[in-house]
C-alpha positions, 0 to 999 in steps of 0.5 A: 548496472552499467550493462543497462540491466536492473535489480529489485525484489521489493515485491512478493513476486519477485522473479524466483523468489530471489529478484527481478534483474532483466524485466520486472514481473511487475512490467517495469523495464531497467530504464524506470527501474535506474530511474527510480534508483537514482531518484530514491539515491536523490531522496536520501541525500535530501532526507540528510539535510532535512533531518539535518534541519529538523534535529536542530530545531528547524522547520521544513517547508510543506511543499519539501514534505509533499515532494519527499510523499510524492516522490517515494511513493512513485517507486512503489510497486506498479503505481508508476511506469513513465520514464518522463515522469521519473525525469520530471521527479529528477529535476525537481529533486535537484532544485530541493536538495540544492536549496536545503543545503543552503538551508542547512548550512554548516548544521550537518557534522561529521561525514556528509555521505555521497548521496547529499553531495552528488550533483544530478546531471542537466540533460535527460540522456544524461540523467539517465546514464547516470542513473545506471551507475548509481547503487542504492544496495551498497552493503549487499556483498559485504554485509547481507544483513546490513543490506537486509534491515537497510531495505526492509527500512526502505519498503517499509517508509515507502508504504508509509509515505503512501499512506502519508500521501492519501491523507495528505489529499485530505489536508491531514499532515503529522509532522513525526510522520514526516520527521521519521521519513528524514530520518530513515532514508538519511540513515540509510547513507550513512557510511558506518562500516559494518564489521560483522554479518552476525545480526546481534554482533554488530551496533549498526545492525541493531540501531538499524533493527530499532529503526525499523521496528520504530518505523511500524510505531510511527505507522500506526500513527500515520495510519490512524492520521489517514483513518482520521482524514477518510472518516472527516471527510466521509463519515465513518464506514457503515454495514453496507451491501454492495451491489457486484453486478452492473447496470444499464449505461454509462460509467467509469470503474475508479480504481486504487486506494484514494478516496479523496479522487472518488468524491471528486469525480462523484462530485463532478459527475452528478446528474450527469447519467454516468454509473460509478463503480470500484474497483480493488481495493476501493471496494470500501468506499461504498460503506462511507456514508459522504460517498455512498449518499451519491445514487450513482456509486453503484458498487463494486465491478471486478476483484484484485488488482491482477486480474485488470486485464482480463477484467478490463480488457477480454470481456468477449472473444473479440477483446473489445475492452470494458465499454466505459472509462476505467481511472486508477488512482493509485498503485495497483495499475498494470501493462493497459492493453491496446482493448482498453488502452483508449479510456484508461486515465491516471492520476496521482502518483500512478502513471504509465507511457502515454496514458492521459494523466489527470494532475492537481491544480497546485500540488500541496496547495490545491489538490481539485482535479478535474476529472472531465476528459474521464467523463467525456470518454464515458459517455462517448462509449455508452456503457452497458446495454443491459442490467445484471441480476443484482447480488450483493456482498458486505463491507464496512465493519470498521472499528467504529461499528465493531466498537459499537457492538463489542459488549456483543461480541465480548459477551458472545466470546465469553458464553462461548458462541465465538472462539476464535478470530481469524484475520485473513487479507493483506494484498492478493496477487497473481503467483501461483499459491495464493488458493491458500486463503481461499482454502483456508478461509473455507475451513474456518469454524463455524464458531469463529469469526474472520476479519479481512481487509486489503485486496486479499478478501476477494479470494473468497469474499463472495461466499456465503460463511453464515453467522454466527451469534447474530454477526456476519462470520466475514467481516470486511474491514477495509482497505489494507490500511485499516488494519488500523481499524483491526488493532483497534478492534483487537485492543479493545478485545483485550482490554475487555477480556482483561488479557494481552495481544498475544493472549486474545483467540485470534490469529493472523493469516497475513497476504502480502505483495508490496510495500504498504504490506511490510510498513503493515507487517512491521505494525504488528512486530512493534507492538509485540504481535507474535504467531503471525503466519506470512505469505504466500511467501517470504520477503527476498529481502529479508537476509536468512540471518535477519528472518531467523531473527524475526522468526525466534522474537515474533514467531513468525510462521511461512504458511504451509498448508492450510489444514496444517496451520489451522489445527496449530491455530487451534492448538 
C-alpha cells in the first residue's frame, strides 16, 4: 500500500475476477479506497471495546451504535466517493474510540490488538498517509482461508449494518443486531495465529466459520427489524401496477433502497406540481400503501443501477441529461457525468466530490431532512414536455399478500396446477453474463411459479409470463432485503406441505454484486438452505479451500447455462 496503490475485491466485478488494485470497477480511486481501509481499521478498534463493554454487562450509547451503521455502510460498494467525508468519519471515529476506552477501562483482558491502541493522526495529509499503511488483510499471505472467512465476515456485517441503518431512519433499532456487529469486527483483530490453511485443521478457522454462519441468524433478525419499520411506517406492500413510462412536467427520479427519504421528499413535495418517480431498487415503493396513497408517485423510470448514466445522462445524441432532479439515496450511485451532474444530489450515507448532499438535522436524533434545493432544481428544469403511452408492470406481493393467499397456493401445488418455484433476483450488474437470468427466466415452465426481489428482476421484469392457477407467474417481492418476505413465504410452504426447506419444489437462481447480497447468502446457508445456484460469478474472496467447504455442506452451484441448470432443478 505504501506505493499509493489499493486492493478490493469485496465486489461480483472485481477487476479479473481476482481484484481491483490501481482503479475500482466501481470508480473509486486508492485514495478512498485507503480511506476506507483505515477507517474500517478504526471500526474494529472500536468494536473491541464496545464488546469489551457489552460482554460485561455495559451499555453503549445510541449515538456510538449509529456511527458504527454509519460509518460501515459508507464503505460499502458504490455508496460513497468523497475523500472529505471519509475524513470526516476519520475524525469523528478518533473522538468514539478515545471515549470508549475510558469507558471501558481495565474490562478488556489479555492482548489489546493494534487496531484498539492505534492513535489516528491530527491533520488530513497525515491521515491520509497513514492511511496507506495500514493493512486491514493481515493473514492473506500466511493463511488464505483465514484471510477468507475473515472478509466473508466483514462483507457480510457491512450488509447487515445497511440494513440496520434503513431501519434505524424509521426508529427501529435491535440491540443483538447491534451487539453482534461488535463482536464480529472486534473478532476480526483478534491476533491468534493461525497455524494451518486446511479449513477443518485449525480451531481459529472454525469460531470464525461459526461466526459467519451466526452473522446470516442474526440477518434474519435484522432483516425482519427493517421489514417491521417500512410496513409501520408505510403499511404492508400490495398487488400494485406500476406505471413505467412518464408524464408531462416537473419531477425528480429518487433513487436507492430508503424509504423513509422517499416519504419525506413526497411529504415536502405535495401540491407542489412535481412527479416523483423510482428508480433501481426503489421500484417497490410504489406498492406500499402510506407512499403510493401520494397521486404524484408516478411510478417507476429506468431499470438497474448500472445503467444510470445512460438513463440519466445520454437521453439524445446531444447528452443533454435527464430534465428533472435525480436523488440517490443510497448505494447504488456511479461517476455523475457532466450531462447530468447539475441536478444530482445525495443523501445519507451516499456521497460523491462535489455533488450537494442533503444531511439530517441531527443524525440519531433527528433524522427530518429538507429536500428543497432538490425541489427548486426540479422545477427550475421543467421536466418532460410530453406524456408517454402508459405501460404498466407489478409489484408487491410480499409475505403479507402471498400469506393471505397460501391456502391457494397450497391447494394449487397439491392438484398439481403449480410444480415448481423458482427465486430469480439479487443484484444485477454491469459484467458481461448477467443474460443468464434473462434466459433463464424465459425457459421456466409454464407450471411454475418465479419470485424476484432485488435489482436482478429488471432483467426480465417487463415481460409478459402469463399465469398460472389465477396468480401471476412473476411475482415481485421487493427489494433484496425482502428476501425476508421470501423465507417467510417459503416457511410457510413448508409447514403447510408438512415437509423441510430443502424438501419444498423450489429452487434458487441467486445474482449478486455487493455486500448486502453476501449477508443475504450467508441467510440461507444458516438455516440449512442447500442447492442454491450463484452468480454470474464466485466471490474473489471466498478461498478455494473455504468455497470447497461451502460447496460440500450446501451444495452450492456456480451457474453454468441456463438450460443445464434448469433440467438439474427439474431433476
Amino acid at each position: 500500500m505504501l506505493d499509493n496503490t489499493m486492493f478490493c475485491y469485496q465486489c461480483e466485478q472485481t477487476s479479473r475476477g481476482a481484484g481491483c488494485t490501481a482503479l475500482g470497477v466501481c470508480g473509486k480511486d486508492s485514495t478512498v479506497s485507503a480511506l476506507q481501509d483505515l477507517l474500517v481499521y478504526q471500526l474494529e478498534g472500536i468494536a473491541f471495546y464496545g464488546n469489551a463493554i457489552l460482554a460485561a454487562g455495559g451499555a453503549l450509547r445510541p449515538e456510538v451504535d449509529y456511527f458504527l451503521l454509519d460509518a460501515l455502510f459508507s464503505t460499502l460498494t458504490n455508496v460513497n466517493f468523497d475523500p472529505a467525508r471519509f475524513l470526516a468519519y476519520l475524525k469523528e471515529s478518533r473522538q468514539v474510540k478515545v471515549a470508549l476506552r475510558a469507558e471501558a477501562g481495565a474490562l478488556p483482558t489479555g492482548p489489546i490488538p493494534a487496531a484498539a491502541t492505534y492513535m489516528l493522526p491530527e491533520d488530513d495529509a497525515a491521515i491520509q498517509s497513514a492511511a496507506y499503511e495500514v493493512d486491514i488483510r493481515p493473514d492473506a499471505e500466511r493463511s488464505p482461508d483465514l484471510q477468507s472467512l475473515k472478509d466473508t465476515l466483514l462483507y457480510g456485517a457491512k450488509g447487515m449494518a445497511a440494513y440496520a441503518h434503513h431501519a434505524g431512519v424509521l426508529g427501529a433499532r435491535d440491540a443483538a443486531v447491534n451487539a453482534f456487529l461488535y463482536k464480529a469486527l472486534a473478532a476480526l483483530v483478534q491476533d491468534e495465529p493461525a497455524d494451518s490453511d486446511a479449513v477443518a485443521g485449525s480451531d481459529r478457522i472454525a469460531a470464525l466459520l461459526g461466526l459467519v454462519l451466526e452473522l446470516g441468524q442474526v440477518n434474519l433478525k435484522c432483516m425482519e427489524m427493517l421489514d417491521r419499520a417500512n410496513t409501520t411506517a408505510f403499511g404492508h406492500p400490495e398487488p400494485t401496477r406500476v406505471p413505467v413510462t412518464v408524464k408531462r412536467g416537473p419531477f425528480i427520479v429518487v433513487s436507492g433502497h430508503d424509504l423513509a427519504d422517499l416519504g419525506q421528499l413526497l411529504q415536502q413535495t405535495a401540491g407542489k406540481g412535481i412527479n416523483v418517480y423510482t428508480h433501481g431498487e426503489m421500484l417497490p415503493a410504489n406498492s406500499y400503501p402510506g407512499l403510493k396513497k401520494y397521486p404524484h408517485l408516478r411510478g417507476n423510470y429506468g431499470g438497474a443501477w448500472q445503467v444510470q448514466q445512460r438513463e440519466f445522462g445520454d437521453l439524445d445524441a446531444g447528452g443533454s441529461g435527464l430534465p428533472g432532479a435525480i436523488l440517490m439515496t443510497t448505494n447504488c450511485i456511479l461517476e455523475p457525468r457532466p450531462s447530468y451532474a447539475d441536478r444530482i444530489f445525495t443523501t445519507g450515507a451516499v456521497g460523491w466530490p462535489d455533488v450537494p448532499h442533503i444531511s439530517a438535522r441531527n443524525g440519531v436524533k433527528d433524522f427530518s431532512k429538507d429536500f428543497s434545493p432538490v425541489i427548486e432544481r426540479a422545477l427550475a428544469l421543467g421536466g418532460w414536455q410530453a406524456d408517454e403511452p402508459e405501460q404498466t408492470i407489478i409489484a408487491g406481493f410480499g409475505h403479507n399478500a402471498l400469506l393471505s393467499n397460501a391456502g391457494a397456493i397450497v391447494e394449487a401445488v397439491k392438484s398439481g396446477q403449480i410444480k415448481r418455484f423458482f427465486l430469480v433476483g439479487g443484484c444485477d450488474g454491469a459484467k458481461t453474463g448477467r443474460n443468464y437470468y434473462t434466459r433463464f427466466a424465459e425457459l421456466t415452465p409454464p407450471d411454475s411459479i418465479m419470485l424476484t426481489l432485488g435489482c436482478g428482476k429488471y432483467r426480465f421484469n417487463k415481460q409478459d409470463f402469463g399465469t398460472v392457477a389465477g396468480f401471476p407467474r412473476l411475482l415481485d417481492v421487493g427489494q433484496c432485503n425482502d428476501a425476508y418476505s421470501a423465507i417467510r413465504v417459503a416457511a410457510a410452504l413448508a409447514e403447510a406441505l408438512n415437509c423441510g426447506l430443502n424438501d419444498l419444489p423450489l429452487s434458487m437462481v441467486v445474482s449478486w454484486f455487493e455486500q448486502k447480497a453476501v449477508c443475504i447468502l450467508l441467510t440461507l446457508l444458516s438455516l440449512g438452505v442447500k442447492n442454491i445456484y450463484l452468480g454470474p460469478t464466485l466471490p474473489a474472496f471466498l478461498s478455494p479451500n473455504v468455497l470447497k467447504l461451502l460447496v460440500e455442506q450446501y451444495d452450492l452451484h456456480p451457474i453454468s447455462t441456463p438450460e443445464a441448470d434448469l433440467a438439474a432443478m427439474l431433476n
